[in-house]
C-alpha positions, 0 to 999 in steps of 0.5 A: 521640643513637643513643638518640633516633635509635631512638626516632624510628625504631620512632614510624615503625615504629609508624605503618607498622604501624598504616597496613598493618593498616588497609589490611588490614582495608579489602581484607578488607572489599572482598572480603567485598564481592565475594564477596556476603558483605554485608548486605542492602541497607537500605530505601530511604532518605528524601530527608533521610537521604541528605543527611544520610549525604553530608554525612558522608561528605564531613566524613569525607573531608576529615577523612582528607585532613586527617589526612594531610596532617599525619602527612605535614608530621610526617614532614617535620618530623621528618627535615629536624630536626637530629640533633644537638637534643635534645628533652625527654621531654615533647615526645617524648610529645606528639608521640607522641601527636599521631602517635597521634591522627592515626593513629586518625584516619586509620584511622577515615576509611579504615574509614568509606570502606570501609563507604560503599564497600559502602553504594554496592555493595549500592545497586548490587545492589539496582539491579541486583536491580531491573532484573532482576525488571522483566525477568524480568516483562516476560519473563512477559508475552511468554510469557502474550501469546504462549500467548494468541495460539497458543490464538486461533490454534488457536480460529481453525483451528477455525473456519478447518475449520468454516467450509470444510466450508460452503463448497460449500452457501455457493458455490451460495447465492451462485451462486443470488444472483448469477443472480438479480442478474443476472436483476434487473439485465436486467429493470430494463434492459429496463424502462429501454429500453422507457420510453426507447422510449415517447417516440414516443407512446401510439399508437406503443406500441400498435402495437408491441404488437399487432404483437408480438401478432400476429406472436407468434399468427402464430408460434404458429399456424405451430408448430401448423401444423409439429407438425400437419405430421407428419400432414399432409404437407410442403404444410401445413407449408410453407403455415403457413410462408408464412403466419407470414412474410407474417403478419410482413412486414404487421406490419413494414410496418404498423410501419413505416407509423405510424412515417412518420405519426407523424413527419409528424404531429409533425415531429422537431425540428431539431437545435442546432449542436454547440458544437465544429463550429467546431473540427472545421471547423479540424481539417479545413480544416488537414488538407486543406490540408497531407495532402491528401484523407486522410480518409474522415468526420469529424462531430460525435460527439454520444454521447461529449460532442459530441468532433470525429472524424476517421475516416482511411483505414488508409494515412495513420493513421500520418502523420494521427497525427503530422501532429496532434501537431506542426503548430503549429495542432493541437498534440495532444501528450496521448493520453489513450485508446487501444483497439480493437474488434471489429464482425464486418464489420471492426475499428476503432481508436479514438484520444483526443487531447488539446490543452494549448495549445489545450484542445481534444480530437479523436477519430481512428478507422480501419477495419481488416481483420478477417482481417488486423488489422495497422495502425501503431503510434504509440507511437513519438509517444506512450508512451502508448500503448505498453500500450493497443496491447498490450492491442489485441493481447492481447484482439483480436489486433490487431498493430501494426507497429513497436511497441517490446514487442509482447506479451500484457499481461493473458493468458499468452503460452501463452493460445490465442485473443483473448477480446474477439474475437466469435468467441471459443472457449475453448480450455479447456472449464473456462473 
């Protein structure tokens, strides 16, 4: 019985031996795999091929697990088997065998695990390999586009110094060219306001003309006559003065004379009502009704669209203001423009409103002093015209009282002076 015993333990042995030689060989083979010792992955494969191995490699698997299995069911068999049976020497050699076999086929499956382990590793590889040489080109081409883009950028440099070396020569040419633009621009002006100032007619015309003539000749006669007055005495000189302004003042009067015949000849036609005359007659009757006599003009503007205008004296601007944009009547709640101007005798305040409700506009204007430009600020009624006021006093130095932010908006607050005003000096000569 010892004898069996022994014979069993050394089939055990055996097959211990057979599974850690195995598993030597497979962590042999992995690590020629890590350590880049391999083949050289295959060419790419067909698509038949590759069904082909994975069917294989599956069949080979399961033989593995198979294989297994039953060396595991054989161990079991043998240690749940009684001591005490005795077997033949023919079974004995049968099982040994089958244990055999079983171990061949186990190490088979685990050899052919290992090599499609490193199959899988050097497609890897190959991957990888891949991957790299797409960088590595996209690389070469950053780096050639880059190169391109310095030499443009050189070429460009080049013909930056070119150029700024003809800048003084292209300066002055088109200096050149907009002084004769302009040049153009008023002699097509003037062309326009001579035909617009032929509509009073041929004979008109003539007379214009030859009192333009006349008081050119009479001009030219006192010039001789001053330069003739160096010799002469200051008689003659004041003699052709004389002359030159009653030679003018026949002119004008003879000027003034066909300009009466002509009206009578052909009487100016009468002009139509304004469309908006009903509106301003409202705007004025609520007005008196509630302020009083707050208004010193209001007429039809028939240059800026026929826009009823209201023209307020100085003290009530503000409450006129306030007064259009609440009453129930009026309900200007849009100021659409805002801006001042200078006419030398004094200054004005031109105010646009606007009626959603209604859909009517009105235009409010007052006079100012021109040495004291100081009026109320409206901005409090209206944001809007918040910027405007502070583009008035900007440019014109109008200051208006109780603004939120009153200050430059276009010029430096260092800037001396207020450039839209008639007087205006620049303070700086280069300017």
């Amino acid at each position: 019985m010892s004898d069996e015993k022994s014979l069993e333990q050394q089939k055990r042995e055996a097959a211990q031996k057979a599974k850690e030689e195995a598993l030597r060989r497979l962590a042999e083979k992995k690590a020629q795999a890590e350590s880049g010792e391999v083949t050289p992955a295959p060419a790419e494969k067909t698509k038949e091929e590759l069904k082909k191995e994975a069917a294989a490699k599956a069949k080979e698997a399961a033989l593995k697990k198979l294989a297994e299995k039953q060396a595991q069911q054989a161990e079991e068999t043998v240690e749940e088997a009684p001591a005490s049976a005795e077997k033949t020497k023919e079974e004995l050699k049968k099982e040994a065998a089958q244990k055999a076999k079983e171990a061949a086929l186990k190490k088979l499956a685990e050899k052919q695990a290992a090599e499609s382990t490193i199959d899988q590793t050097d497609e890897e590889d190959a991957d990888l390999a891949k991957k790299k040489a797409a960088a590595a080109a996209k690389a070469k081409a950053a780096a050639a586009a880059k190169a391109k883009a310095a030499a443009l950028a050189k070429q460009g440099n080049t013909e930056l110094n070119d150029s700024e070396e003809m800048d003084d020569e292209a300066k002055a040419k088109a200096k050149a060219i907009a002084a004769a633009k302009a040049k153009a621009a008023a002699a097509a002006k003037a062309k326009l306001a001579a035909q617009a100032g032929e509509s009073a007619g041929d004979d008109e015309k003539a007379k214009a003309i030859a009192a333009a003539k006349a008081k050119a000749a009479a001009a030219a006669k006192a010039k001789a006559a001053a330069q003739a007055g160096g010799a002469s005495g200051d008689d003659e000189k004041a003699k052709a003065i004389a002359a030159a302004k009653a030679k003018a003042a026949a002119a004008a009067a003879a000027k003034k004379k066909a300009a009466q015949s002509d009206e009578v000849a052909a009487p100016e036609e009468e002009q139509k009502p304004s469309p908006n005359q009903p509106y301003l007659d409202k705007y004025v009757k609520v007005i008196n009704e509630h302020l009083g006599d707050v208004l010193e003009e209001s007429y039809i503007n028939r240059l800026s669209k026929d826009v009823p205008t209201l023209l307020v004296k100085k003290e009530t601007y503000y409450k006129v203001a306030e007064f259009l944009k609440f009453n129930e009547q009026l309900s200007f709640e849009y100021l659409s423009e805002l801006h001042g101007t200078d006419y030398v005798t004094h200054m004005e305040i031109y105010v646009h409103f606007y009626s959603y409700k209604n859909r009517q506009s009105v235009a409010l204007k007052v006079k100012i002093d021109r040495d004291e430009p100081v009026i109320d600020s409206v901005a409090g009624l209206w944001e809007g015209a918040n910027w405007p006021e502070r583009e008035a006093y900007d440019l014109l130095g109008i200051i208006f009282k109780n603004h939120p932010n009153l200050t430059r908006i276009m010029l430096p607050e260092d800037w001396v002076g207020h450039p839209l005003r008639k007087d205006y000096e620049p303070y700086d000569v280069e300017v």
